[in-house]
MDAnalysis code that builds the backbone (N, CA, C; Angstrom):
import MDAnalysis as mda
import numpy as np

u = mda.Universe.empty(255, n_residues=85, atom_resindex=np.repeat(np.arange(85), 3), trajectory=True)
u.add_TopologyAttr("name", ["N", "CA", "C"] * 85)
u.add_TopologyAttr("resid", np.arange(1, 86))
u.add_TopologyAttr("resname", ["UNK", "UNK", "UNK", "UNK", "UNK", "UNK", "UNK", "UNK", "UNK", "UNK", "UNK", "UNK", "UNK", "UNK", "UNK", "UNK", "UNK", "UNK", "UNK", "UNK", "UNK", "UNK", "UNK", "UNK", "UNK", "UNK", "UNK", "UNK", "UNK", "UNK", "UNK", "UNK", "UNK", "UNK", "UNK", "UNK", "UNK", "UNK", "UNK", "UNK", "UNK", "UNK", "UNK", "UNK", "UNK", "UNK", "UNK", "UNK", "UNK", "UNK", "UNK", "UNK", "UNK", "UNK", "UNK", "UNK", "UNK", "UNK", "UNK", "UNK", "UNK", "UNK", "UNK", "UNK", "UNK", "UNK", "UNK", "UNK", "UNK", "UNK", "UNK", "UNK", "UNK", "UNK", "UNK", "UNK", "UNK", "UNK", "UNK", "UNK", "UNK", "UNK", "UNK", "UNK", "UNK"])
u.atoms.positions = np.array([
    [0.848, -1.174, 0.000],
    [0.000, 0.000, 0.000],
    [0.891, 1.232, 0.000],
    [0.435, 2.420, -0.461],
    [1.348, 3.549, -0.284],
    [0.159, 4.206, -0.494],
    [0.971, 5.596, 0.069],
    [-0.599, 6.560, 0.906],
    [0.315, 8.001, 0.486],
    [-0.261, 8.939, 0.172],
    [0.460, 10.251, 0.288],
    [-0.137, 11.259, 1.650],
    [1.108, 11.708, 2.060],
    [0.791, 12.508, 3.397],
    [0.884, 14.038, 2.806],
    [0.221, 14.535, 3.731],
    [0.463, 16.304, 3.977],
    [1.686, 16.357, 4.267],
    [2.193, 17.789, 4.096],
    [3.101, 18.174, 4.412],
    [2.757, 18.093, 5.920],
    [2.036, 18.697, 6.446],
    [1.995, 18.840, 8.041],
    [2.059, 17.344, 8.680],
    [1.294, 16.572, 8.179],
    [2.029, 15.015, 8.608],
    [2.902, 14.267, 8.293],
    [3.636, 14.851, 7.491],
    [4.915, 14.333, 7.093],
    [5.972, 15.023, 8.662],
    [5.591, 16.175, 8.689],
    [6.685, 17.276, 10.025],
    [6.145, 16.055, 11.135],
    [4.874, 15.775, 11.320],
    [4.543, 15.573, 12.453],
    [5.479, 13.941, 12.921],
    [5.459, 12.870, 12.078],
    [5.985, 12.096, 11.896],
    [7.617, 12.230, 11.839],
    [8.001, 12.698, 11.194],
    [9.748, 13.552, 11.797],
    [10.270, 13.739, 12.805],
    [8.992, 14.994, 13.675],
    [9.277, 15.420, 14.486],
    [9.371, 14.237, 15.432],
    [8.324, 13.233, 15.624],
    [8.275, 12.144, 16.312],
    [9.103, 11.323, 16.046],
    [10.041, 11.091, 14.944],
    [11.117, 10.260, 14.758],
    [12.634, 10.736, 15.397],
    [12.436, 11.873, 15.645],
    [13.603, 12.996, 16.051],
    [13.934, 13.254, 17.360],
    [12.413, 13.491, 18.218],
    [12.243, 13.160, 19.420],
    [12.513, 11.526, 20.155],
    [12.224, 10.879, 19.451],
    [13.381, 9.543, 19.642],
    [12.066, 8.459, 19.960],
    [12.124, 6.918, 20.147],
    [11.206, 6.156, 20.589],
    [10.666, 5.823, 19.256],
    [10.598, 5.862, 18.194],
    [10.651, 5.883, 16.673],
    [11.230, 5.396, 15.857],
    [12.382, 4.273, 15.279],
    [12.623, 4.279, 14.449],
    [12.406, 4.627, 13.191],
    [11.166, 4.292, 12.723],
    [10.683, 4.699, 11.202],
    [9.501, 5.318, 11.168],
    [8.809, 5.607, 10.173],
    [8.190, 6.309, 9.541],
    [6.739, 5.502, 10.323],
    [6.949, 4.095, 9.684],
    [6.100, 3.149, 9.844],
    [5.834, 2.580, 11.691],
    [6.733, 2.837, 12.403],
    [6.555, 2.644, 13.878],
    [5.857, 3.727, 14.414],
    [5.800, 5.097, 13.683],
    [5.262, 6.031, 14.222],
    [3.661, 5.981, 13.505],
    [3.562, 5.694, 12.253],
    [1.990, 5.757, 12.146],
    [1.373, 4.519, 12.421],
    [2.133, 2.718, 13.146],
    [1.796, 1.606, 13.738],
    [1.241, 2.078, 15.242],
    [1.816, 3.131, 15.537],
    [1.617, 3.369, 17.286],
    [0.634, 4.383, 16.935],
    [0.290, 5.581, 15.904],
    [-1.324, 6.080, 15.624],
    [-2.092, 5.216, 15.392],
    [-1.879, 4.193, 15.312],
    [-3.342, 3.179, 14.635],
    [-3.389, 2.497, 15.776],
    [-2.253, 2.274, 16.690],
    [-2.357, 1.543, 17.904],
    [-3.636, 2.481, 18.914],
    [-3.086, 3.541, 19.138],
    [-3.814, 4.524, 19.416],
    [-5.223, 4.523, 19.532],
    [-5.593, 4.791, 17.743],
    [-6.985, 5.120, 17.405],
    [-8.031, 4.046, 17.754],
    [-7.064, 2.639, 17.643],
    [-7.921, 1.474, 17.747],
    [-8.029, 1.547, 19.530],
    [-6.973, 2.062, 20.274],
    [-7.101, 2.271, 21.640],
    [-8.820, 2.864, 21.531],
    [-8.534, 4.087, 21.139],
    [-9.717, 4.797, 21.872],
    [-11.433, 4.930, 21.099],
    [-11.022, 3.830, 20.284],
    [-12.167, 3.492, 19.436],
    [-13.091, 2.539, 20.367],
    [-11.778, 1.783, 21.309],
    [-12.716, 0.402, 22.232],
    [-13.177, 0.787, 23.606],
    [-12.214, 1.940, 23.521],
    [-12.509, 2.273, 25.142],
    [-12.939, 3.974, 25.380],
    [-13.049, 4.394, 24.241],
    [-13.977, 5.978, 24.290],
    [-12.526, 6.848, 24.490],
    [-13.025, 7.998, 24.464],
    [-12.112, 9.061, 24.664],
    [-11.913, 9.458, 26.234],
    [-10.634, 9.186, 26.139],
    [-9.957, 9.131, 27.332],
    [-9.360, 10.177, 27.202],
    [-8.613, 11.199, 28.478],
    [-7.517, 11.570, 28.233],
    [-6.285, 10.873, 28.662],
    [-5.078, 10.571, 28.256],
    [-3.827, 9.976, 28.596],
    [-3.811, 9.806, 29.980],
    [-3.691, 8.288, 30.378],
    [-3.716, 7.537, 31.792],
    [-5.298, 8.081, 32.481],
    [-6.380, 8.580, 31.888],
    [-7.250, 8.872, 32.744],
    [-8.300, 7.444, 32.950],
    [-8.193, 6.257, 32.084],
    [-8.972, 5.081, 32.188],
    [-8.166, 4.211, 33.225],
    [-6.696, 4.312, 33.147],
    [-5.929, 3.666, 34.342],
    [-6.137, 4.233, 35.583],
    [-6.524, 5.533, 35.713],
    [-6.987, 6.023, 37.213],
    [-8.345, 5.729, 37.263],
    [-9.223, 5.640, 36.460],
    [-10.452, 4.890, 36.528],
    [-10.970, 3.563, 36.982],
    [-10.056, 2.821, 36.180],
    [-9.888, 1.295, 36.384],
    [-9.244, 0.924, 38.247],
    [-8.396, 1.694, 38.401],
    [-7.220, 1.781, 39.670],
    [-8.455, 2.053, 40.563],
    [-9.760, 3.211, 40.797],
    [-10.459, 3.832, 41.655],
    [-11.480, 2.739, 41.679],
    [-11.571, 1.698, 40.701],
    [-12.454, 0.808, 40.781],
    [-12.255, -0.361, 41.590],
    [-11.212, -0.741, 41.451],
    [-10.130, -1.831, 42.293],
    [-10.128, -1.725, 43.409],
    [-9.810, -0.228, 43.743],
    [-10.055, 0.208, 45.218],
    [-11.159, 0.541, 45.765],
    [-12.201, 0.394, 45.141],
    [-13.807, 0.884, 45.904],
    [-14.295, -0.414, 46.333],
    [-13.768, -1.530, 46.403],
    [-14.050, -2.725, 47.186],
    [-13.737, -3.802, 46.392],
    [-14.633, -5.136, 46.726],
    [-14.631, -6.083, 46.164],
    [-15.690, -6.206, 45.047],
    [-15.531, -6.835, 44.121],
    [-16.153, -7.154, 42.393],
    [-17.580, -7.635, 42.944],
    [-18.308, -6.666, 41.903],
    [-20.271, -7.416, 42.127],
    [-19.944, -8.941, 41.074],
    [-20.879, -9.299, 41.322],
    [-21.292, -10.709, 40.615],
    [-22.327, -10.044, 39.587],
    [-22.329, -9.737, 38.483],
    [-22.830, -9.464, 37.176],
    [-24.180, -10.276, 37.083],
    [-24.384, -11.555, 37.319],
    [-25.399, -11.843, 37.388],
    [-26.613, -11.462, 38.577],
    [-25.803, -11.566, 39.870],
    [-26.765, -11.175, 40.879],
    [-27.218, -10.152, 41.121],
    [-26.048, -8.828, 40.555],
    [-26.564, -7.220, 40.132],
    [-28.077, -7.641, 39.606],
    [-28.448, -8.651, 38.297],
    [-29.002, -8.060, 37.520],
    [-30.575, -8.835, 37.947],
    [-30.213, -10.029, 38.752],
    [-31.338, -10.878, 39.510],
    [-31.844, -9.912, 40.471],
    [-31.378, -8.931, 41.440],
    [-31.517, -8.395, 42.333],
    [-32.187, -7.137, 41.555],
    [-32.024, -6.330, 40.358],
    [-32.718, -5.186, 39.844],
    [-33.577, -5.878, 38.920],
    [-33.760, -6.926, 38.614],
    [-35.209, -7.672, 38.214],
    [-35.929, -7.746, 39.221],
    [-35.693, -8.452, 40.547],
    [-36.527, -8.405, 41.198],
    [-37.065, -7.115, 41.911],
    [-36.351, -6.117, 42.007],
    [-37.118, -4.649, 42.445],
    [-38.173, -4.190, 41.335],
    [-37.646, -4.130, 40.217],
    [-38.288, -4.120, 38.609],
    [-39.722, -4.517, 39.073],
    [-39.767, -6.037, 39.401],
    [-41.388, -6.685, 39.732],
    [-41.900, -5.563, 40.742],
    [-41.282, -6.012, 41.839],
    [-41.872, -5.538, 43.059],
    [-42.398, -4.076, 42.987],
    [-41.358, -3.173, 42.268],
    [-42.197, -2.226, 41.986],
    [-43.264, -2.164, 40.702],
    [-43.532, -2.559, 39.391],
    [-44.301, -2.987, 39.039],
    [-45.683, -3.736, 40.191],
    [-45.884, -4.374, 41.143],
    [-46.736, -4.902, 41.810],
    [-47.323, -4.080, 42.618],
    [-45.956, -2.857, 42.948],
    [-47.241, -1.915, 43.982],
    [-47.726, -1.237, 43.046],
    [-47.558, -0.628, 41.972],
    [-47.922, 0.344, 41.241],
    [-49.003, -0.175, 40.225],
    [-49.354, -1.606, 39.831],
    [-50.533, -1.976, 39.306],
    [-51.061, -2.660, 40.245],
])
């Protein structure tokens, strides 16, 4: 495949090869696609703000059981349904 860039993404890619952590051209637009596909799965984040998310979750106790969450808000679901008809 070959793709033509802007001038401004051609600098931008440079600049990121220059600043170092980069070898090529191709490691720098592999780690944008790494990226995009990042925040395509997990929404827009800002940088480390889903790891302090994830971290505040860990620490707010121990893990619900996914199923019993959802047995336990079915059964309020009825119950309120029953007073209300």
């Amino acid at each position: 495949m070959s793709i033509s860039l802007s001038p401004e993404t051609q600098k931008i890619i440079e600049a990121r090869m220059r600043e170092g952590g980069y070898a090529t051209a191709d490691d720098v637009v592999r780690a944008g696609m790494a990226s995009l596909e990042e925040r395509q799965k997990y929404g827009d984040f800002e940088p480390g703000e889903l790891d302090e998310l994830l971290d505040a979750g860990e620490r707010s106790g121990p893990p619900l059981d996914g199923q019993q969450v959802l047995s336990e808000l079915r059964e309020l679901r009825a119950r309120h349904a029953n007073k209300a008809g």
